[in-house]
N, C-alpha and C positions, 0 to 999 in steps of 0.2 A: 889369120884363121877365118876361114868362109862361116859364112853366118846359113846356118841349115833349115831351113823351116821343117818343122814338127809335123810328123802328117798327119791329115785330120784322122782322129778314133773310131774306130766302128763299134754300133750296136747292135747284137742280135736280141729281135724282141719276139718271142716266140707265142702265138694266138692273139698273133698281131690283129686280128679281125674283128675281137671280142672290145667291150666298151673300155674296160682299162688298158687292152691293146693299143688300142685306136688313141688313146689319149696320150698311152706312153711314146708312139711312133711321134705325135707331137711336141710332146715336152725333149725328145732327143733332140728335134732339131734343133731346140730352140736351145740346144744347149752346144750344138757343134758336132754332133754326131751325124756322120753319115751308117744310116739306119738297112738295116738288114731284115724286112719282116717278113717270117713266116708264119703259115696258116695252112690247116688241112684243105681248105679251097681260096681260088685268089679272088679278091677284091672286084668287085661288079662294078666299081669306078674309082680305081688307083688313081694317086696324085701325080699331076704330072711334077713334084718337086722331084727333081734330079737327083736329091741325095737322097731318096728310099728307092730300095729294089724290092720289089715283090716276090717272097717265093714260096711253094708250095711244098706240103711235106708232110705224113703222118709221123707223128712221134711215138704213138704204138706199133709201127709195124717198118719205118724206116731207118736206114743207117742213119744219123744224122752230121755226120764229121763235116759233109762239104755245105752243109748250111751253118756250120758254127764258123768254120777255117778263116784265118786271118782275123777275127773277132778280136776286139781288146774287153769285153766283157759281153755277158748275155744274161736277160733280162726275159723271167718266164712268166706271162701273163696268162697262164692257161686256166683253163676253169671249165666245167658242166653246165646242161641248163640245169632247170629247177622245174621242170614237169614233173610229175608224178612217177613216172615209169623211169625217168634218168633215176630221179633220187632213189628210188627201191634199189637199183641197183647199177649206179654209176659207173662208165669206163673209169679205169686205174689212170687217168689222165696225172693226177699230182704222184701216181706212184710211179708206174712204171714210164710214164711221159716222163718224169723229171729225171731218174734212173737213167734213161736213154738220152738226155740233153747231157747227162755229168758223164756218161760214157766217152759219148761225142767229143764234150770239150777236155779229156783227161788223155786222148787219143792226138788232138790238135792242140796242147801243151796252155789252155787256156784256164784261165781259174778263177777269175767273180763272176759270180753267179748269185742273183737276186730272183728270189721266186714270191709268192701271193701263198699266203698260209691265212687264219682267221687267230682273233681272239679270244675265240669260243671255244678252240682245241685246248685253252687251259681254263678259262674261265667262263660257263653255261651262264652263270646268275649276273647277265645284262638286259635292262630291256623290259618291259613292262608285260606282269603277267600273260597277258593274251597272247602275247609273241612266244616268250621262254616257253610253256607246252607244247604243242604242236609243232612250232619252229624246229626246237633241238628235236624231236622225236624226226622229224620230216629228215633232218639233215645232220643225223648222227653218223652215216654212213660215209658222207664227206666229209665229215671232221676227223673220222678215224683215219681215210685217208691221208688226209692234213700231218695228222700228227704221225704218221707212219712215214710218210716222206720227212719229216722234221727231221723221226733218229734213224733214216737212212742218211739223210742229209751228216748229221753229226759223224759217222762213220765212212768217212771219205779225210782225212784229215789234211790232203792236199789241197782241198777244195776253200775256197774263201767266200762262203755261203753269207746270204740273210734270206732269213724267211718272215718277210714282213706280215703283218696281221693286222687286217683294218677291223673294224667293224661291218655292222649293215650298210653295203655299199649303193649307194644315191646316184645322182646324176643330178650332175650341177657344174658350174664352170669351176675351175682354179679357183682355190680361195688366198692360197699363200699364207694363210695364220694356223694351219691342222697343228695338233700336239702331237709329241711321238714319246713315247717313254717303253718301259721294258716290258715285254712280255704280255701284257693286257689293258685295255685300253679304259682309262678313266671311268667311273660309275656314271659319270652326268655326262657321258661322252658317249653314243650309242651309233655314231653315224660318223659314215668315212665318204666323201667322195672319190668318184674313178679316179678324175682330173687329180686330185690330192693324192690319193695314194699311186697314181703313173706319174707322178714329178717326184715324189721321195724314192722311189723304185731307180727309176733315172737317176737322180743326185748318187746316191749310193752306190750307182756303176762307178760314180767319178773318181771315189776314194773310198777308203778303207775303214768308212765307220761301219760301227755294227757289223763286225766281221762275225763271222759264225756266234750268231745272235738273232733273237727275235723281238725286233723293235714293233710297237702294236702303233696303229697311228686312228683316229677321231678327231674330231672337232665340235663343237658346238653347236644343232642348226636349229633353227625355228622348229616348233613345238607338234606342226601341221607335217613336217617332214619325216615324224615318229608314229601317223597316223599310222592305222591299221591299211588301208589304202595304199599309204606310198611306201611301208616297210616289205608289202607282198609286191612289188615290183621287182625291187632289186635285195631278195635273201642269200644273194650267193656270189661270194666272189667271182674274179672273172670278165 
C-alpha cells in the first residue's frame, strides 16, 4: 500500500488587509496552511512567502465562489473603521459580506466558517465608565450588525459556524495565554489582541471546536493598555 501524502490545507482569509487579517494570514502559515487572502484592494507590499496568493474582491457586490473554491475552510476577518461617518452609518460588511462568503462557500460544497463578532453584542457592561457611554452609543450600530449576522449565522444549519467575540481589540504581539470561554468575555478581562484573537480564529479552522458557537476570547493587559488613549485607537474589531 503507497504511502500518500496529505495535501497541504488551504485558508481563505477574507479582509486579509485589516490588522487581524494580517495577523491571521500569519498565524496560517505558521500552522501549514497555504493561505488564500482577500481584500477589496491588494496589498502595497505582498510577501513574497509563496504560500499566500493575494486576491482581490468585493464581498458586497461580487460572486464570491471562485475565491472560496477548493478552500478547506474560511476565516472572515472583516470589519469597519471607526470614524464618525462609518459608524453613523456603516457598510452591512458583517451582514450582507458574510451572507455572500456562506452563499459562496454553500455553492463550492465548503463549510467552516469562523467570522469576528464582539462581546458587547451580548454583554454592553465591560469596561470602565468613560468608555461604556459613548463607546456603545458610537457603535451600537455595529453591534446590531454583529448580532444580526449571529442569527443569520444560526439559520444555515449546514453551515459549521463560530463567531468569535474578543473584546477591545489592541495591538500587541501573540501572547499564547488569551482565555476563551462562552459567549462573553471575563469582567477583569476588557482586552483582546489581533495577534490572539487571529491564532484562535486559525486554530479553530483546524477542527471542530466551537462549532456553531460563540466563544468570547480576552486576556489580562497592563493597566495603561485600558487608558482612555489606547482603548480609542483600537474600538472595533477588525
Amino acid at each position: 500500500m503507497s504511502d500518500t501524502a496529505k495535501p497541504t490545507p488551504t485558508l481563505v482569509i477574507f479582509g486579509g488587509g485589516g490588522a487581524t487579517g494580517q495577523a491571521a494570514i500569519k498565524a496560517a502559515r505558521s500552522k501549514g496552511f497555504l493561505v488564500r487572502a482577500v481584500d477589496h484592494t491588494a496589498p502595497e507590499n505582498p510577501s513574497a512567502d509563496e504560500g499566500i496568493t493575494y486576491v482581490t474582491a468585493d464581498v458586497l457586490e461580487d460572486d464570491l465562489r471562485a475565491q472560496v473554491r477548493g478552500a478547506d475552510a474560511v476565516v472572515s476577518c472583516l470589519g469597519v473603521g471607526n470614524d464618525p461617518q462609518t459608524l453613523l452609518d456603516p457598510p452591512p460588511l458583517y451582514t450582507k459580506g458574510t451572507e455572500a462568503i456562506c452563499d459562496a462557500m454553500k455553492a463550492e460544497g465548503i463549510t467552516r466558517l469562523v467570522v469576528i463578532s464582539a462581546s458587547f453584542v451580548e454583554e454592553k457592561n465591560r469596561g470602565p465608565i468613560w468608555f461604556k457611554l459613548p463607546a456603545m452609543v458610537a457603535l451600537h450600530r455595529v453591534f446590531e450588525q454583529m448580532a444580526e449576522m449571529e442569527r443569520n449565522l444560526v439559520q444555515r444549519p449546514w453551515l459549521a459556524w463560530t463567531a468569535v467575540r474578543p473584546g477591545w481589540l489592541m495591538e500587541a504581539e501573540a501572547s499564547n495565554d488569551y482565555t476563551v470561554q462562552a459567549d462573553v468575555i471575563p469582567e477583569n478581562m476588557i482586552r483582546t489582541r489581533h495577534a490572539d484573537l487571529a491564532d484562535f480564529m486559525v486554530s479553530l479552522a483546524q477542527n471542530d471546536e466551537w462549532v456553531r458557537a460563540t466563544p468570547a476570547i480576552a486576556r489580562v493587559e497592563p493597566p495603561e493598555a485600558s487608558s482612555l488613549e489606547e482603548v480609542a485607537k483600537e474600538m472595533l474589531p477588525g
